[in-house]
DRENFI-649918 format. One record per residue (C-alpha): residue number from 0; residue in three letters; z negated, x negated, y negated. Coordinates in nm, 2 decimals. Example, Ala and Ser with C-alpha at 12.3 -4.5 7.8 and 13.67 -1.06 7.14 Angstrom:
# residues 2
@nr->0 rest->ALA Z->-0.78 X->-1.23 Y->0.45
@nr->1 rest->SER Z->-0.71 X->-1.37 Y->0.11
# end
This chain:
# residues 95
@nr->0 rest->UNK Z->5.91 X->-1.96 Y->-4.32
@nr->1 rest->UNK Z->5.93 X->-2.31 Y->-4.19
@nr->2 rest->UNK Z->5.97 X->-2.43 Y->-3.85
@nr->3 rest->UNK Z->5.65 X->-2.51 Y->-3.81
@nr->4 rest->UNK Z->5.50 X->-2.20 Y->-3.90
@nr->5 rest->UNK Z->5.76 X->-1.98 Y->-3.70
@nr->6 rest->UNK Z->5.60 X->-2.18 Y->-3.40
@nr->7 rest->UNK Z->5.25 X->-2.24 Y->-3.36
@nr->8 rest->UNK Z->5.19 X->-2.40 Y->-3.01
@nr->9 rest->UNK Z->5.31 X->-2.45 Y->-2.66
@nr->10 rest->UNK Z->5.15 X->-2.22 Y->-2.39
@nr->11 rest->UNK Z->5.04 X->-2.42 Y->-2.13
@nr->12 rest->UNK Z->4.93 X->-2.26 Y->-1.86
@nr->13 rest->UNK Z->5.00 X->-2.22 Y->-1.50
@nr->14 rest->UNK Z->5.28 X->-1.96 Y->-1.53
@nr->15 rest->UNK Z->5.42 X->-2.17 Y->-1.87
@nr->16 rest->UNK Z->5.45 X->-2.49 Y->-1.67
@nr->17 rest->UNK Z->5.60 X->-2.34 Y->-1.35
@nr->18 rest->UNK Z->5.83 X->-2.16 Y->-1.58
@nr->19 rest->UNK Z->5.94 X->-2.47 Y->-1.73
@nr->20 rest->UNK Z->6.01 X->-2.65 Y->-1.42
@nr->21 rest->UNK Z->6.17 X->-2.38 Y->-1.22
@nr->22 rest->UNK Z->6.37 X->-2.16 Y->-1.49
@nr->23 rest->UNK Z->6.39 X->-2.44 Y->-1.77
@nr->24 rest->UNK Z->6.23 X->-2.23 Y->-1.99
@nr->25 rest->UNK Z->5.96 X->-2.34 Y->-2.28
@nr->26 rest->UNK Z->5.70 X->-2.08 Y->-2.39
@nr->27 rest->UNK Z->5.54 X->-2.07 Y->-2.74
@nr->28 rest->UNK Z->5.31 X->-1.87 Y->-2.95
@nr->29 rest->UNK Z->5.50 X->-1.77 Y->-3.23
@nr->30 rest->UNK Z->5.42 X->-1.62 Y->-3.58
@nr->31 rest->UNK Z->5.45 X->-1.21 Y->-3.53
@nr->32 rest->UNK Z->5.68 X->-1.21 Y->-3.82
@nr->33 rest->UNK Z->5.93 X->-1.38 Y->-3.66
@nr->34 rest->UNK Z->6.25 X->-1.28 Y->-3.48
@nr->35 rest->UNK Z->6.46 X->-1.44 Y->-3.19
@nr->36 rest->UNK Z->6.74 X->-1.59 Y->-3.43
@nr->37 rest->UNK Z->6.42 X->-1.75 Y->-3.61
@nr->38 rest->UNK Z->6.26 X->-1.90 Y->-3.26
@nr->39 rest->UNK Z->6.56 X->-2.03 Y->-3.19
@nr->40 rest->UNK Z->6.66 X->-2.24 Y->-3.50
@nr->41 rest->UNK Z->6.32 X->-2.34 Y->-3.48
@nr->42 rest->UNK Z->6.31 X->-2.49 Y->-3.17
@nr->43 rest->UNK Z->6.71 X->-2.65 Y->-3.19
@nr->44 rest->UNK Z->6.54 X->-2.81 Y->-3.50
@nr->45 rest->UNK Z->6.21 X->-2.94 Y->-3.37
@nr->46 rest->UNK Z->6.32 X->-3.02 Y->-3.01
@nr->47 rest->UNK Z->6.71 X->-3.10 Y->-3.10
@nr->48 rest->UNK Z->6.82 X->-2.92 Y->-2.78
@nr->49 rest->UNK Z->7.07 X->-2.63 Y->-2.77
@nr->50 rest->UNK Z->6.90 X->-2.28 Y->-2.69
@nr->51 rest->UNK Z->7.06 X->-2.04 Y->-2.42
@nr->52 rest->UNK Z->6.86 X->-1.76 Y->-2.51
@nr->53 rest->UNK Z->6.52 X->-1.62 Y->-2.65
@nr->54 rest->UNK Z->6.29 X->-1.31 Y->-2.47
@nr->55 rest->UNK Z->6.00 X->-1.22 Y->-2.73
@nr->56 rest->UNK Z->5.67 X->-1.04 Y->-2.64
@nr->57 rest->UNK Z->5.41 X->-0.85 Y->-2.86
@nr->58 rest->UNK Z->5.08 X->-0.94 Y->-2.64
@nr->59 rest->UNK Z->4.81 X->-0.68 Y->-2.78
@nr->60 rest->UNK Z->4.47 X->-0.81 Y->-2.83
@nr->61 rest->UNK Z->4.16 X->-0.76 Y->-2.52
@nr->62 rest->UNK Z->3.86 X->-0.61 Y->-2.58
@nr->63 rest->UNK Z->3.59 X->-0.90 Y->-2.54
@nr->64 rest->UNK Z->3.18 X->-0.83 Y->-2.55
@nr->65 rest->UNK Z->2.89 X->-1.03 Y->-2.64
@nr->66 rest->UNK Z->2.62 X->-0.82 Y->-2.48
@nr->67 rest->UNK Z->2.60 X->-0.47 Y->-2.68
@nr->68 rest->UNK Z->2.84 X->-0.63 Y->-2.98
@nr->69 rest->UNK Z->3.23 X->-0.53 Y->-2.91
@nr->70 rest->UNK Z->3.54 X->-0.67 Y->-3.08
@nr->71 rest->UNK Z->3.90 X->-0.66 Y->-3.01
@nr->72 rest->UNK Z->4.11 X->-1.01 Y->-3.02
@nr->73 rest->UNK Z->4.38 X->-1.09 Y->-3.25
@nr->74 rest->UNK Z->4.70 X->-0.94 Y->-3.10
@nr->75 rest->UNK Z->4.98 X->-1.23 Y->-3.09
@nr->76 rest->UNK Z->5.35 X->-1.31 Y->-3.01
@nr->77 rest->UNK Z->5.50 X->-1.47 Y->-2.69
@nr->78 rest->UNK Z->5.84 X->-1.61 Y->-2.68
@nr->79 rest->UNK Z->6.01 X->-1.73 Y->-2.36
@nr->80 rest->UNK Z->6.30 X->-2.02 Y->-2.50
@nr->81 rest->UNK Z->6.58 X->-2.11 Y->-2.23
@nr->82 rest->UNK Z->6.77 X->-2.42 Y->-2.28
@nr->83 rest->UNK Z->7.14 X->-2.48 Y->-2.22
@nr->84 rest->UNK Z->7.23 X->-2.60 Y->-1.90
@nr->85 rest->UNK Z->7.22 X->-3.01 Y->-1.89
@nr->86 rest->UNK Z->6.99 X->-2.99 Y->-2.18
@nr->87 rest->UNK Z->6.62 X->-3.24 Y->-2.15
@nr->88 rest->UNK Z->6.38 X->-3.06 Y->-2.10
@nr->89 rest->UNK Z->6.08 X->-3.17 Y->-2.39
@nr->90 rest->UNK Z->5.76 X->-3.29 Y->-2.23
@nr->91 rest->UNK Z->5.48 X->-3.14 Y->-2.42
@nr->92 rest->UNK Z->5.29 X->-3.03 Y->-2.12
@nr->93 rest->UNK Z->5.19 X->-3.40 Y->-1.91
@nr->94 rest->UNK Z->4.84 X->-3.33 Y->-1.78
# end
């Protein structure tokens, strides 16, 4: 699995972006196959920052409805990604 398929984009949301300021921590969608050790090389190798540590969450999929039609979403992965202290942070999130 290649780097760019262990992560597939940046959450940015509310919580991401606070998170990333605060905490200096970088959220990401991440393939369900893939483990922490994987995360981590990825982003060392995309973002060429060192990695403190890596938090992984299974997020199960919400049941949506068009009027009488009901379907489930795709469940997905969530990694939180702290950097190293002293480490820049990567701007991917400028609104």
């Amino acid at each position: 699995m290649t780097i760019y398929e262990v992560i597939k984009r940046p959450i940015v949301t509310e919580k991401g972006v606070a998170k990333k300021d605060a905490e200096h921590t970088l959220c990401f969608e991440v393939a369900p196959g893939a483990n922490k050790v994987m995360v981590k090389k990825a982003v060392e190798q995309l973002f060429k920052v060192k990695v403190a540590g890596v938090r992984t969450s299974n997020q199960v999929g919400k049941l949506r409805r068009r009027g009488r039609f009901a379907g489930y979403r795709s469940d997905w992965k969530k990694a939180y990604v702290t950097l190293k202290a002293g480490e820049k942070m990567p701007e991917y999130a400028e609104i």
